[in-house]
C-alpha positions in Angstrom: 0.0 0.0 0.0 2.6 2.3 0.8 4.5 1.6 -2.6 1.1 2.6 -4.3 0.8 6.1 -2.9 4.2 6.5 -3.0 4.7 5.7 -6.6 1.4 8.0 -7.3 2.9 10.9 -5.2 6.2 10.5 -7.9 3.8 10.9 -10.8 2.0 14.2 -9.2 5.3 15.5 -8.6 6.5 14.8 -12.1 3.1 15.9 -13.6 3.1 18.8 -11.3 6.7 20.0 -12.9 5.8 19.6 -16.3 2.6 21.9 -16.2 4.9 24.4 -14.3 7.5 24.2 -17.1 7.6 27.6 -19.1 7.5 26.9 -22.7 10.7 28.6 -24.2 10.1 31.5 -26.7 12.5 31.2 -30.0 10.8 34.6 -31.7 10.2 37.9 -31.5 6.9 39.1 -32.5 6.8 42.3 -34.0 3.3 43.7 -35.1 2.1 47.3 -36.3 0.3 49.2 -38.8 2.0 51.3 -42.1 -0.3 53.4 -43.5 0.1 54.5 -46.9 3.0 52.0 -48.1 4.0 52.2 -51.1 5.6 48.2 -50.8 3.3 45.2 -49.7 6.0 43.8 -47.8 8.9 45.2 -45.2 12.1 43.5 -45.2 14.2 42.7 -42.4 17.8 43.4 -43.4 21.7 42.5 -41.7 24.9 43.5 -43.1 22.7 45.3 -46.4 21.5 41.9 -46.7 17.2 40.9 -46.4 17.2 38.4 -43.9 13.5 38.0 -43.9 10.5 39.2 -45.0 6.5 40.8 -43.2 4.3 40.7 -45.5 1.2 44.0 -45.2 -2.0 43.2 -45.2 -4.4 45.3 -47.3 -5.1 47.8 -44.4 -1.6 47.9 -43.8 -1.6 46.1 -40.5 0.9 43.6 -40.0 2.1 40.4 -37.5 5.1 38.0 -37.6 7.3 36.2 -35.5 10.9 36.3 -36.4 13.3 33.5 -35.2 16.5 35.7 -35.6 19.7 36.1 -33.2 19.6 38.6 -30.8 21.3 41.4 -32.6 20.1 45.1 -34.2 18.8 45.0 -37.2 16.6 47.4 -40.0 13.6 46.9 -41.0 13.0 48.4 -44.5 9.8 50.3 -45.7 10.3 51.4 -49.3 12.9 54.2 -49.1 12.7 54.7 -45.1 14.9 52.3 -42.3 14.2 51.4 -39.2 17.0 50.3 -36.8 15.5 47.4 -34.3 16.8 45.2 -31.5 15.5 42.0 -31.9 16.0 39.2 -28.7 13.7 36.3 -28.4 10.8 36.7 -25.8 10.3 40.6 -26.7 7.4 42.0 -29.2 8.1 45.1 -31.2 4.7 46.9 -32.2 5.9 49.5 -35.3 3.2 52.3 -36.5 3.9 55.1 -38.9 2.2 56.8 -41.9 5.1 56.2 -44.8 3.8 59.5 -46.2 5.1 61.5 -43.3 7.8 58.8 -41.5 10.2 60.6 -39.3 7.0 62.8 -37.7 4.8 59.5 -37.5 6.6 56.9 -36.4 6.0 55.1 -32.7 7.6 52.0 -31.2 5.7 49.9 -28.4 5.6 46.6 -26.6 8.6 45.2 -24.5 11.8 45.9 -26.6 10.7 49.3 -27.5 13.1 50.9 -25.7 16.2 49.4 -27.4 14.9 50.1 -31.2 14.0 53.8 -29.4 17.4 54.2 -28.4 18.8 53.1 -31.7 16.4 55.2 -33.8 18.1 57.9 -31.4 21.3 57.0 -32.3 20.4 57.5 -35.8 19.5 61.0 -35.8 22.2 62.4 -33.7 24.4 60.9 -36.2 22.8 63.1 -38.8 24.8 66.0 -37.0 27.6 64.2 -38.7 26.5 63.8 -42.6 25.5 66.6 -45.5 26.2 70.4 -45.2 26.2 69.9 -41.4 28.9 67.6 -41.7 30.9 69.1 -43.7 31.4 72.2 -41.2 32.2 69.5 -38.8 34.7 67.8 -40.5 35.9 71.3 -41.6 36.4 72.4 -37.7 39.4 72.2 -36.1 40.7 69.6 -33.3 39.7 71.1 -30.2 35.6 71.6 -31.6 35.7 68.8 -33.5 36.7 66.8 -30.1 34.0 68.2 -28.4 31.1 67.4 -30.9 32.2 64.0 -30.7 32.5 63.7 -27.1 28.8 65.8 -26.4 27.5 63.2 -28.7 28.8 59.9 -26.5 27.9 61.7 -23.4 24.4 62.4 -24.5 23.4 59.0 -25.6 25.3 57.1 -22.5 23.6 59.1 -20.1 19.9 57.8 -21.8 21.7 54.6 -21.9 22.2 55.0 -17.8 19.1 56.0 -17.2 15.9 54.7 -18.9 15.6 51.2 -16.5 14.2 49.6 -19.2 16.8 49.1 -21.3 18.4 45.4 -21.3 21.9 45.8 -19.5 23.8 43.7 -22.2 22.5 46.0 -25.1 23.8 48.9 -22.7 27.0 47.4 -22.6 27.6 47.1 -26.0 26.1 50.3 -27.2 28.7 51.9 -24.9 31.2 50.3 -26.1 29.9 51.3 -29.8 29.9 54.9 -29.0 33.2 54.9 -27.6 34.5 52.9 -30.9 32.6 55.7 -32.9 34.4 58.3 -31.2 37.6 56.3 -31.6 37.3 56.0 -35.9 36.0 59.5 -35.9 39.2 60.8 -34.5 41.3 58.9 -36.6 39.2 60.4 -39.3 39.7 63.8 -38.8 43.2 64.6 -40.7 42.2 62.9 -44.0 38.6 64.9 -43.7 40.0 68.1 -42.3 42.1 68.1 -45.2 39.3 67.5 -47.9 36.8 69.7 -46.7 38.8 72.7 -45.5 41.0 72.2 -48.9 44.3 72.1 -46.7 46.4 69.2 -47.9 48.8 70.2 -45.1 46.7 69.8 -42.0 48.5 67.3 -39.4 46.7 66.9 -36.3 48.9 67.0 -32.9 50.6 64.1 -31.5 48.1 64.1 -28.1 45.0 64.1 -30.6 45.4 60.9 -30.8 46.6 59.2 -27.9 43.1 57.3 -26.9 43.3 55.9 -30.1 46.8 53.9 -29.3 46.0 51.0 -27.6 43.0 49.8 -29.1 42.0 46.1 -28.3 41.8 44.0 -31.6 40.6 41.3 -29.9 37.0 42.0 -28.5 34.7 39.4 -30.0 31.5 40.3 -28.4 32.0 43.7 -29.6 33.3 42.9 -33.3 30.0 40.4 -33.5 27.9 44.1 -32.6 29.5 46.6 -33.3 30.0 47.0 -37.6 31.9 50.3 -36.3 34.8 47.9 -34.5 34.9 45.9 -37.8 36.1 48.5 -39.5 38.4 49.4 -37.1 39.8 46.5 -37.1 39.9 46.0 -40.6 41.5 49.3 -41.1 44.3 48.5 -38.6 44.9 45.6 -40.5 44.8 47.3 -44.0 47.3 49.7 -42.5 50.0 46.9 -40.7 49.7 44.9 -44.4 50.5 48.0 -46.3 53.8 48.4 -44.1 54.6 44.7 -44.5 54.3 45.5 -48.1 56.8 48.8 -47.9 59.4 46.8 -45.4 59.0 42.9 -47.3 58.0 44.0 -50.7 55.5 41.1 -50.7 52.1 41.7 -52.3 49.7 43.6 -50.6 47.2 41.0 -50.9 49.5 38.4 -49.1 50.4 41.3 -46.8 46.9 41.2 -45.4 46.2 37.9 -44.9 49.7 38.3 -42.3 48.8 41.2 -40.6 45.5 39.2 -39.7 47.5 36.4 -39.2 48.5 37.8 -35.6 45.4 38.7 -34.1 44.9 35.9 -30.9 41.2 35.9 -31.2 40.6 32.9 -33.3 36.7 34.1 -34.0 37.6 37.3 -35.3 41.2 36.2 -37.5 39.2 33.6 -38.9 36.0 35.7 -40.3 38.2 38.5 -41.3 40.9 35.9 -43.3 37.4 34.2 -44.7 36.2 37.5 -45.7 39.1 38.2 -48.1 40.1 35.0 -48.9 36.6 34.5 -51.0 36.7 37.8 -53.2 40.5 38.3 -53.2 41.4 35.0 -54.3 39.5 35.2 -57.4 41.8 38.1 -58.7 45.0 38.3 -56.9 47.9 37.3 -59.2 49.7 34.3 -56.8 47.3 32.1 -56.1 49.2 29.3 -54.5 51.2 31.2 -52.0 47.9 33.3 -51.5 45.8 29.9 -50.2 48.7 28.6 -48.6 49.4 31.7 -46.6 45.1 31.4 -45.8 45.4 27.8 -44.5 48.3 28.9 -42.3 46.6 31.4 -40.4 42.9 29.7 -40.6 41.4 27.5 -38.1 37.9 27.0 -38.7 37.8 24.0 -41.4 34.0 25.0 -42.7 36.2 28.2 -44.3 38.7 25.9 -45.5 36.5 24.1 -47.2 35.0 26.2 -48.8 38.6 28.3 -49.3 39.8 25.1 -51.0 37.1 24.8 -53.3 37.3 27.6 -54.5 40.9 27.5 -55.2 40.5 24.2 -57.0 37.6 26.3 -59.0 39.9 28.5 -60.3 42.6 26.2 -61.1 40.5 25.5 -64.4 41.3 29.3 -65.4 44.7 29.2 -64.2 47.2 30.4 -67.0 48.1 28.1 -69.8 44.3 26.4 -69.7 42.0 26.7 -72.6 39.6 29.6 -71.7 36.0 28.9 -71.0 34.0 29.8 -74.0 30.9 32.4 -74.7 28.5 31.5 -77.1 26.0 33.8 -79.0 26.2 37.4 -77.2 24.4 40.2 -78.7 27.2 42.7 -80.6 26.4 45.9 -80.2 26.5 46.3 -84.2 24.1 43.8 -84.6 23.8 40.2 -84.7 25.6 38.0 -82.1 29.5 36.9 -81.7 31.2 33.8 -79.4 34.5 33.6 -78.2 35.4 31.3 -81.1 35.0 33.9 -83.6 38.0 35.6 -82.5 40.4 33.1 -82.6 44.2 33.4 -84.4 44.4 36.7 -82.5 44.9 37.7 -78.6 41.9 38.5 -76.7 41.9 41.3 -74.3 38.1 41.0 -72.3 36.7 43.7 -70.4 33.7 42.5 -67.9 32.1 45.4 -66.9 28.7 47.0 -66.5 27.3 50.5 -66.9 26.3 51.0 -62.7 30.5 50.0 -61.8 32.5 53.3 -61.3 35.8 51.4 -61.5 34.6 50.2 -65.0 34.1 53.7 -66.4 37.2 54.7 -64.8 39.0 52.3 -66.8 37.1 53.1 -70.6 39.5 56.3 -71.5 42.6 54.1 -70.8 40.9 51.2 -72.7 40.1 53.5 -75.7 43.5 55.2 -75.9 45.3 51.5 -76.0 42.7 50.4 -78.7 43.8 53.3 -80.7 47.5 52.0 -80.3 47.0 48.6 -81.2 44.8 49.2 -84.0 45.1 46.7 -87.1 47.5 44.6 -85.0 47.2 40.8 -84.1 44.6 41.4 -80.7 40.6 42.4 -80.1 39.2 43.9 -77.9 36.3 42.6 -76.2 34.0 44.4 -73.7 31.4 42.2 -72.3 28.4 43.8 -70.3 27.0 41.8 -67.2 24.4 44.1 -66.7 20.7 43.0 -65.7 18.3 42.6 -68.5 16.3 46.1 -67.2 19.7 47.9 -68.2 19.9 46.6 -71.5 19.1 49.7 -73.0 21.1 51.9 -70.7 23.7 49.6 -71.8 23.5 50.2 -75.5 23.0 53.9 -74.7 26.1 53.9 -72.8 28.1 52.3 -75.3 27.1 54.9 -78.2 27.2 58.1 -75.6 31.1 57.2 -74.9 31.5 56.1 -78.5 33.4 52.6 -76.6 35.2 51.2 -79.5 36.4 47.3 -79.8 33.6 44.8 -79.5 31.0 45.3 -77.8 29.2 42.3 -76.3 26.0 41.9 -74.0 26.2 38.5 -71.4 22.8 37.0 -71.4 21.8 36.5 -67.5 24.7 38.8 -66.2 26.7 37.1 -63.3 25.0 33.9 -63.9 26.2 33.4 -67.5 28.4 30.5 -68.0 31.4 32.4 -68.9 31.0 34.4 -65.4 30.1 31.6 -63.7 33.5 29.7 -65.4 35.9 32.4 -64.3 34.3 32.6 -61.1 33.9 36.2 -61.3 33.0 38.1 -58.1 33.7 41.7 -58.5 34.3 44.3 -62.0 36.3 45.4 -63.7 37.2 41.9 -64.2 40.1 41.8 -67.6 41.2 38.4 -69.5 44.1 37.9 -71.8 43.7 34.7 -73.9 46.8 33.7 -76.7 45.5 33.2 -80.6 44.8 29.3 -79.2 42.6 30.4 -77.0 44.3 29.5 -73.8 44.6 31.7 -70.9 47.8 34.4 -70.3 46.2 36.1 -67.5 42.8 35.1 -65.8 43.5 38.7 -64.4 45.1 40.9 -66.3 46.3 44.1 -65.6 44.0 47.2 -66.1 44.1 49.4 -69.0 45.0 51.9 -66.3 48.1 50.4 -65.3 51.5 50.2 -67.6 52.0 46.8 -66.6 49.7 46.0 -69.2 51.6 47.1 -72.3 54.6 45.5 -70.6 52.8 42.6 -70.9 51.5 43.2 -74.3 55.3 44.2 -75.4 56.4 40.7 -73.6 54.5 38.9 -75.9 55.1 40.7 -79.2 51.2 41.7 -79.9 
């Protein structure tokens, strides 16, 4: 009898526990209402990437639950952004009339005062950007100094005193501001001298003596904080460009390094990962390049996909036959392949009509056209812009009167031939030999005299 009711008291125990159990909440719910959008969605964006997606309904009211990290993010409404802390277990209720946002908008529910803070934050940064900015950047040390420091002191002491504000978000928005300050500072020569127009301007040895011993090795911060990434970053750029100067090793190599010291295996590893899969696809030693990235990575998921992107490009390496294009429109009608141009060198120039460094390049490519005229090489531009730019492309070509042969890729980056040659960013330039076989995967731009070194090398 006693074994009964003590075996029944168990299981009203355990029973008991399990209907006390909180369920655990994985979301944030954010609702609200946009009156006169223009967009039947919003987008949730990270890093100037959409992350997810509300969709309006008809009235404009919206609710969703987002399973995102805790981080800040910005919710996109057609042209206006909204800067949000999102952490599960909070609700975010956003309301504004798109037709007059900054007057309109309210934020609500528990979280609100995060994204208020942030949207804060936002427009005492404006004191920093347009006409207004440009007087600031144009001030000298000691004003300059204190505009930066009024604006810390200002948002820390809302930071320290609205209670409701979750004390890690504090932390880290502390340590933002201070980091803002930091990168503004080191700023202020290279602005001072641009908007005051006085290319002598050296700021005083104590001006910068907060900005010594930064720590490179915060990775709370550098997951937060995009304004310590690029401080970071920036240190690094600087450190490879002396290795360059002192080693005479390339600067891309240089980089990878300087990174190579940093302690904090998180934040060497993302930033050697972050150049490693653009800068390998164009930087002229491949080899030592992902041999120098294995010895300074130590996250094997990055290897991986380092490594397969090496062996990727390993089909364009020099001496290979080239990857073909087949059937692009010309410009002067009709449609032209790779094939058609072969018993001479190939010169290709991928570009597209929104790429500034492209357009930089077109006088230089026109004036070396003009030089090799009649001789053994073409000179192929190929466009990789979208199909709605088709006609800006055409209109381009004729408005700069761009000479050589011009070609339009059907599906831009995703044609085969950009897909083959695995190309990432533009200006992206190719020589290939009268066989058709690659002499540079990436050759050097019109703008630079290595490239009639080159051509001089090879008797074109």
């Amino acid at each position: 009898m006693r074994k009964i009711i003590y075996t029944l008291l168990t299981l009203v125990l355990v029973t008991s526990c399990k209907e006390n159990k909180q369920e655990t909440i994985d979301y944030v719910l954010v609702s609200g209402k946009i009156e006169n959008s223009p967009e039947a969605s919003l987008k949730v964006n990270k890093n100037y990437k959409s992350v997810a997606e509300i969709t309006l309904n008809t009235d404009g009211t919206f609710t969703d639950t987002l399973r995102l990290g805790t981080d800040t993010y910005s919710i996109q409404a057609g042209k206006n952004f909204i800067p949000v802390y999102i952490k599960e277990g909070r609700n975010i209720n956003i309301n504004f009339n798109a037709s007059d946002f900054k007057n309109s908008l309210t934020i609500t529910g528990i979280g609100a005062p995060e994204t208020n803070f942030l949207i804060l934050k936002s427009k005492e940064k404006e004191q920093f950007y347009g006409e207004i900015g440009q007087k600031f950047y144009a001030s000298g040390e000691k004003e300059y100094e204190n505009r930066l420091q009024k604006f810390k002191t200002k948002l820390e002491q809302v930071l320290d005193t609205d209670s409701g504000i979750d004390s890690t978000f504090k932390t880290l928005e502390k340590k933002d501001l201070n980091y803002f300050r930091l990168d503004m500072l080191l700023k202020h020569q290279e602005m001072y001298r641009y908007f005051a127009n006085d290319s002598t301007y050296t700021v005083s040895k104590d001006f910068l003596k907060d900005v010594e011993n930064i720590s490179l090795e915060e990775e709370e911060v550098y997951n937060y904080s995009a304004t310590y990434q690029g401080l970071v970053a920036s240190h690094y750029q600087k450190e490879a460009k002396k290795i360059q100067d002192e080693q005479g090793k390339d600067y891309d190599i240089s980089y990878l390094n300087a990174v190579g010291e940093n302690s904090n295996d998180y934040i060497r590893n993302t930033l050697l990962f972050k150049a490693a899969e653009f800068t390998l696809t164009f930087t002229f030693d491949k080899t030592t390049y992902y041999n120098d990235f294995l010895k300074y990575s130590t996250n094997e998921e990055n290897n991986g996909q380092i490594t397969k992107l090496y062996n990727e490009l390993q089909l364009t390496a020099e001496g290979q036959p080239s990857p073909k294009f087949i059937g692009y429109e010309n410009y002067k009608g009709g449609t032209s392949s790779l094939d058609d141009y072969k018993g001479k060198y190939v010169f290709i120039d991928v570009w597209a009509t929104w790429c500034g460094p492209c357009l930089y390049e077109v006088p230089f490519l026109q004036e070396i056209e003009k030089k090799y005229h009649n001789k053994n090489i073409e000179f192929v531009s190929i466009s990789v812009d979208a199909e709605r730019d088709h006609d800006k492309w055409k209109k381009m070509v004729e408005e700069k009167g761009m000479g050589g042969v011009q070609l339009y890729a059907n599906k831009s980056f995703d044609s085969d031939f950009a897909k083959d040659y695995v190309i990432k960013g533009i200006p992206k330039f190719i020589l290939l030999d009268p066989e058709g076989k690659i002499v540079r995967s990436n050759a050097p731009k019109p703008s630079n005299k290595d490239l009639i070194t080159l051509f001089n090398e090879l008797g074109i």
